[in-house]
C-alpha positions in Angstrom: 49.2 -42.6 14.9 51.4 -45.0 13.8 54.7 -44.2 13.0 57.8 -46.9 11.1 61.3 -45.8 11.4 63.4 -47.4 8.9 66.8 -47.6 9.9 68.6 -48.0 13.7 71.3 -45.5 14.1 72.1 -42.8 16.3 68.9 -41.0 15.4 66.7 -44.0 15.1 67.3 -45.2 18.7 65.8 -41.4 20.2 63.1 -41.2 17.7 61.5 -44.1 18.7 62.1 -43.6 22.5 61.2 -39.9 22.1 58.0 -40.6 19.9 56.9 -43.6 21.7 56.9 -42.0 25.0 55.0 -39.2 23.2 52.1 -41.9 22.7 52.8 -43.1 19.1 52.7 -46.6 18.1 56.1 -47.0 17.4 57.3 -50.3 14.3 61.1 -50.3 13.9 62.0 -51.7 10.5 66.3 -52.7 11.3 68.9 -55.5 9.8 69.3 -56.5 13.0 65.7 -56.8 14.6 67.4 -59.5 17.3 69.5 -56.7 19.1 66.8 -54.7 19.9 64.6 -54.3 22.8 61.3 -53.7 22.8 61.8 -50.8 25.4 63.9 -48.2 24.3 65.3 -45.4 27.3 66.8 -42.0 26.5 68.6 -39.3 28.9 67.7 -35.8 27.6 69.9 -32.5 28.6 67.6 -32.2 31.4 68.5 -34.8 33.3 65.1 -36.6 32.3 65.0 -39.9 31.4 62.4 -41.3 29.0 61.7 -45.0 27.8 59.9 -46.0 25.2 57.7 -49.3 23.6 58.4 -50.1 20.3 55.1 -52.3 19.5 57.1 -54.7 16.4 60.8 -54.6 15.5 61.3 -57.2 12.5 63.7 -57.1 9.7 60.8 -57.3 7.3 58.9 -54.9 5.8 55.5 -56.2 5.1 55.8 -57.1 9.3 55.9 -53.2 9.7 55.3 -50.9 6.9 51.4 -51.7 6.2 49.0 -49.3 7.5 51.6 -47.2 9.1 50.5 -43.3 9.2 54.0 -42.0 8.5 57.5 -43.9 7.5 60.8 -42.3 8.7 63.6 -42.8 6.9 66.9 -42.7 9.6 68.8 -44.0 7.0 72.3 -43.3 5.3 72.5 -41.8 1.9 73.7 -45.5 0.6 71.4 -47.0 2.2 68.0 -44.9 0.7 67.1 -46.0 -2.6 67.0 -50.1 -1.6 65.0 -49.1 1.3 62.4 -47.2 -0.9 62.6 -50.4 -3.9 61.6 -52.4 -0.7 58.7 -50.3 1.0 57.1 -49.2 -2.3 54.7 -52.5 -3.3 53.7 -52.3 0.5 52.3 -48.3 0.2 48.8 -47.9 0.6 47.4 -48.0 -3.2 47.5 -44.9 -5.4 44.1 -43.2 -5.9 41.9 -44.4 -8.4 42.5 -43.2 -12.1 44.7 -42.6 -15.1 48.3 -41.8 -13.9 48.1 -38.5 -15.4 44.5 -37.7 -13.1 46.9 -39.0 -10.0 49.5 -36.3 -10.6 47.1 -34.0 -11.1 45.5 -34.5 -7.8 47.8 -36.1 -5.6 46.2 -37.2 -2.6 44.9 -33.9 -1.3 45.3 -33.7 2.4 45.7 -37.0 3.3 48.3 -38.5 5.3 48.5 -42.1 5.4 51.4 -43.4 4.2 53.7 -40.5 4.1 57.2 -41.3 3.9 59.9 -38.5 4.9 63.7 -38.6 5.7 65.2 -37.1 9.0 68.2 -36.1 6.8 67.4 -34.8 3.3 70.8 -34.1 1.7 72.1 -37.0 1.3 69.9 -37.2 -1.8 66.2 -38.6 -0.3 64.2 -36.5 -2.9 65.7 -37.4 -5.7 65.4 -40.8 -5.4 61.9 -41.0 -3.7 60.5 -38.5 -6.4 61.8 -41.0 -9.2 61.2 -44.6 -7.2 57.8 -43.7 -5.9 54.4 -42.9 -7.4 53.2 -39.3 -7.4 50.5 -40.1 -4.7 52.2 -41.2 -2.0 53.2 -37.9 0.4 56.8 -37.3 0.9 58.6 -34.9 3.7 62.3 -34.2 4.4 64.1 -32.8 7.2 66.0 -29.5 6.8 68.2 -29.6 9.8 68.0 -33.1 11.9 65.6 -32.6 15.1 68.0 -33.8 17.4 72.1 -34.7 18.5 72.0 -37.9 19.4 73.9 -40.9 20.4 73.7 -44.4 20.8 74.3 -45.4 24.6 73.8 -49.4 24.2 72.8 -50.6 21.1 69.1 -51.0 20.5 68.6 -50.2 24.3 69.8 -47.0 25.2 70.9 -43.9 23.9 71.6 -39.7 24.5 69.1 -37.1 22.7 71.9 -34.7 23.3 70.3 -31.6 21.9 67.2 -30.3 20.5 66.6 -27.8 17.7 64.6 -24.8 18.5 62.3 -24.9 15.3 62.4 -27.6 12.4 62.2 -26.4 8.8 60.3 -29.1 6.1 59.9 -29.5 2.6 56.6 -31.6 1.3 55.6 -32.8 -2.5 52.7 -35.0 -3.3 50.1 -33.0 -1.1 47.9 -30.3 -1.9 46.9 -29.3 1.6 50.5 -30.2 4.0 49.3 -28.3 6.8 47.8 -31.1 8.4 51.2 -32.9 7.7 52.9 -30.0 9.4 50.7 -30.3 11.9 51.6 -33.7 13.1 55.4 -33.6 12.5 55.5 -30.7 15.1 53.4 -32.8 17.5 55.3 -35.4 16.7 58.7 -33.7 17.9 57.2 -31.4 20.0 58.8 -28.2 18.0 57.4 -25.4 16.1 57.9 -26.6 12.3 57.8 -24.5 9.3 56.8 -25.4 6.1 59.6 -24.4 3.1 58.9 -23.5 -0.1 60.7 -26.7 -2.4 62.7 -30.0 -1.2 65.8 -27.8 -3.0 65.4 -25.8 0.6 66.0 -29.5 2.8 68.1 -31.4 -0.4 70.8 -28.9 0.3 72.2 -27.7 2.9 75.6 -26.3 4.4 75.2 -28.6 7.6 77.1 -31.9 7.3 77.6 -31.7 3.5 79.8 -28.6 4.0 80.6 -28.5 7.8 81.9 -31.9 8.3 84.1 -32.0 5.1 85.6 -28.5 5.4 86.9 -30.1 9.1 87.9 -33.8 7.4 90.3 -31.4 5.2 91.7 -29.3 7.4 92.1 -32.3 9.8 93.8 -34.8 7.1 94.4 -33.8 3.8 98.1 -34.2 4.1 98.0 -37.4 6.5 99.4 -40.2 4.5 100.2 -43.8 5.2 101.9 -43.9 8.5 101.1 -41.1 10.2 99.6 -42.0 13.4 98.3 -39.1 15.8 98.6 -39.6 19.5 95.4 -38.9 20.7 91.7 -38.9 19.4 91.2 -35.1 19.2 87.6 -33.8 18.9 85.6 -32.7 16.0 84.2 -29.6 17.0 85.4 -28.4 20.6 89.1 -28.2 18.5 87.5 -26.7 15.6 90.4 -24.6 14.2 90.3 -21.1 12.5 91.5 -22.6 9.3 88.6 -24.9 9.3 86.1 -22.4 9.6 87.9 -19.7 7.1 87.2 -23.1 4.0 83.8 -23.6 5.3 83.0 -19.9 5.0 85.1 -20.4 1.1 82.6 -23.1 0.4 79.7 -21.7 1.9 80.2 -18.6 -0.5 80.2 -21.0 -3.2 77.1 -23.1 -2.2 75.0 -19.7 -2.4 76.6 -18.7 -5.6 74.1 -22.1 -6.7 71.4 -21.6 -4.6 71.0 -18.2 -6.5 70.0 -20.1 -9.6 67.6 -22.4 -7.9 63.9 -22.4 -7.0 65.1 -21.3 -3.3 63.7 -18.9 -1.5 65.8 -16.0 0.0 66.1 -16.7 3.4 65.2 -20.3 3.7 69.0 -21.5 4.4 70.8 -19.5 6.1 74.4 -18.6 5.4 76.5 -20.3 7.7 77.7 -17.4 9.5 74.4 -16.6 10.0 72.8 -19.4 11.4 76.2 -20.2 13.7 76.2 -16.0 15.0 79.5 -15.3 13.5 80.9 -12.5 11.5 84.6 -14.2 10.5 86.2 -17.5 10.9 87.2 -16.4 14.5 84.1 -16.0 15.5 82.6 -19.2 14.0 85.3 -21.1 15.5 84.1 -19.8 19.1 81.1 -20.5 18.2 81.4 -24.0 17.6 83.9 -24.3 20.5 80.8 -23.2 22.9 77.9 -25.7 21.6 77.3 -27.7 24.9 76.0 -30.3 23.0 78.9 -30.8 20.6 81.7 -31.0 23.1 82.1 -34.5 23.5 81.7 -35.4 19.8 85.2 -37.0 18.7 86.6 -37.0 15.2 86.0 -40.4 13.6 89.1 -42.1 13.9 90.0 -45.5 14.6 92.8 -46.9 17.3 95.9 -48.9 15.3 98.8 -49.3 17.4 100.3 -46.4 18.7 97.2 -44.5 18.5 94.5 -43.3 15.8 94.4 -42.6 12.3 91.8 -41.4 10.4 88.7 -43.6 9.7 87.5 -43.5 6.2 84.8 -45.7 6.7 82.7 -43.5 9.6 79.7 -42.2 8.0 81.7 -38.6 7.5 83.5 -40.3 4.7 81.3 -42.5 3.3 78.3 -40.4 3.5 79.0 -36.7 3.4 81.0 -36.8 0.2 80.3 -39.6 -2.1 76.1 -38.7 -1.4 75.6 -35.0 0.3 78.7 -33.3 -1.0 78.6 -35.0 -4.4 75.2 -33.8 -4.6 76.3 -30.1 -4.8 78.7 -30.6 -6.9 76.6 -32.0 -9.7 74.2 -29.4 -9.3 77.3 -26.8 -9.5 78.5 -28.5 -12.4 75.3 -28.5 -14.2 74.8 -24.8 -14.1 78.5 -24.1 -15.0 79.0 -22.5 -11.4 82.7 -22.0 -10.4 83.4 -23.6 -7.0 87.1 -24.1 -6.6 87.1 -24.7 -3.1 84.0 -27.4 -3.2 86.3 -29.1 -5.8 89.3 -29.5 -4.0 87.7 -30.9 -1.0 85.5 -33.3 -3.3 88.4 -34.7 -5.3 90.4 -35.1 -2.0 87.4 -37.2 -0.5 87.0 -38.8 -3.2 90.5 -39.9 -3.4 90.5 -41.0 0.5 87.5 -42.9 -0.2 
């Protein structure tokens, strides 16, 4: 199997490793093709350390995309939509007949060409299901399959942690078991299939837990305020962080009520994090080996660190995963005071 990943962060870097050691033939589709190496090593929790071939790296996507089994997207929300404009004449051609016979029948079981995102709410769907024809398979990530971080760039990175089961969302395939099938070889974890890319397009990971953190950190830092040490995100996760999350989270379900969502298939927050109150979900957070180490994305001025409004927290989470929500809320006339007030002061910091 062939498998293209589009895009060179954090996640990029172990997928490729992780998936080339696993005996794919691994294509790496990057803006900077001339930092890479074509042997890619990962440490894993374990102590293990795995290296990887990636068979073509190129900044080009008719060097990499054609004839590729399935396309990852490890891509920023931004960053989605020109990626798809610049795949989509290389796609493996629709099935023969009227457009209306290929929605109809859209591709059946088959797999080539199948193009999914490792991070779904940051608004994949909706642009794939209205940049790409209805024939060519798409998938999307509930929850990301791994914590990772890049070690030396386009050399070496950490998978840091590992999910215990992945959770998908398909359209364009009658039959996705076999699909399934081969994402869960793929990453070597049980997957389950979810009932509409609603369940992976939203989500109270990153679009709610980083932001309710960003506010609680900063909203009242202003020009001038510099902090004398880099604190970090999670293991000094405060109570008053996880009290707005839990606010927000209340609000997200209030929408997902309304929605073709199955009950069940996202978990509340407290739920998923084994917490009853925003003590215990601050514990909770504060024990996750694997998020320890992670700092808050600041930047180093002189005299120490202020926030950075440029990380991908910013520039990602709100303006694209967060912003998301909110339409959605707005649409359907939901109240959501406390989604508001952290969009509008993200917005503004942006």
């Amino acid at each position: 199997m062939t498998l293209t990943i589009c895009g060179g962060g954090n996640l990029g870097h172990v997928i490729a490793a992780f998936a080339a050691h696993r005996g794919y033939d691994v294509r790496l589709l990057t803006r900077h093709p001339e930092r890479w190496s074509h042997n890619i090593t990962i440490d894993t929790p374990e102590g293990e350390v795995i290296t990887g071939h990636i068979s073509r790296i190129s900044n080009r996507p008719e060097d990499v995309i054609p004839q590729s089994d399935i396309i990852l997207l490890c891509l920023p929300g931004y960053a989605i939509a020109d990626c798809l404009r610049s795949i989509a004449p290389l796609l493996s051609p629709p099935l023969g007949g009227s457009p209306d016979a290929q929605r109809a029948s859209p591709n059946g079981g088959r797999m080539e060409g199948a193009i999914g995102s490792v991070v779904s709410s940051t608004g994949f769907f909706f642009e794939a299901l209205e940049l790409l024809p209805p024939t060519i398979p798409l998938f999307g990530f509930q929850r990301v399959p791994f914590i990772a971080r890049v070690k030396e760039y386009g050399r070496s990175a950490h998978l840091l942690g590992y999910k215990p089961q992945l959770g998908i969302a398909v359209e364009h395939l009658q039959d996705a078991e076999p699909l399934r099938q081969q994402i869960e070889h793929l990453f070597n974890t049980p997957v389950e299939l979810l009932g509409s890319h609603y369940e992976v397009s939203l989500t109270n990971s990153n679009p709610l837990l980083h932001t309710s953190r960003l506010y609680s950190m900063w909203h009242d830092w202003h020009e001038g305020v510099v902090y004398s040490t880099q604190n970090r995100f999670y293991a000094d996760w405060t109570d008053e962080a996880s009290q707005l999350l839990i606010d927000m989270d209340r609000e997200f379900f209030r929408l997902l009520a309304v929605l073709p969502v199955r009950p069940g298939s996202i978990p509340t927050i407290l739920d998923y994090y084994e917490s009853h109150d925003a003590a215990s979900l601050t514990q909770k957070l504060h024990s996750i080996q694997a998020f320890r180490d992670i700092l808050s994305p600041m930047k180093a001025v002189e005299g120490g660190f202020i926030p950075d409004f440029q990380s991908r927290y910013f520039t990602e989470d709100f303006p694209y995963g967060l912003a998301i929500i909110r339409r959605l809320l707005q649409e359907h006339h939901i109240d959501a005071p406390h989604i508001e007030m952290v969009y509008q002061w993200g917005k503004t910091a942006l």
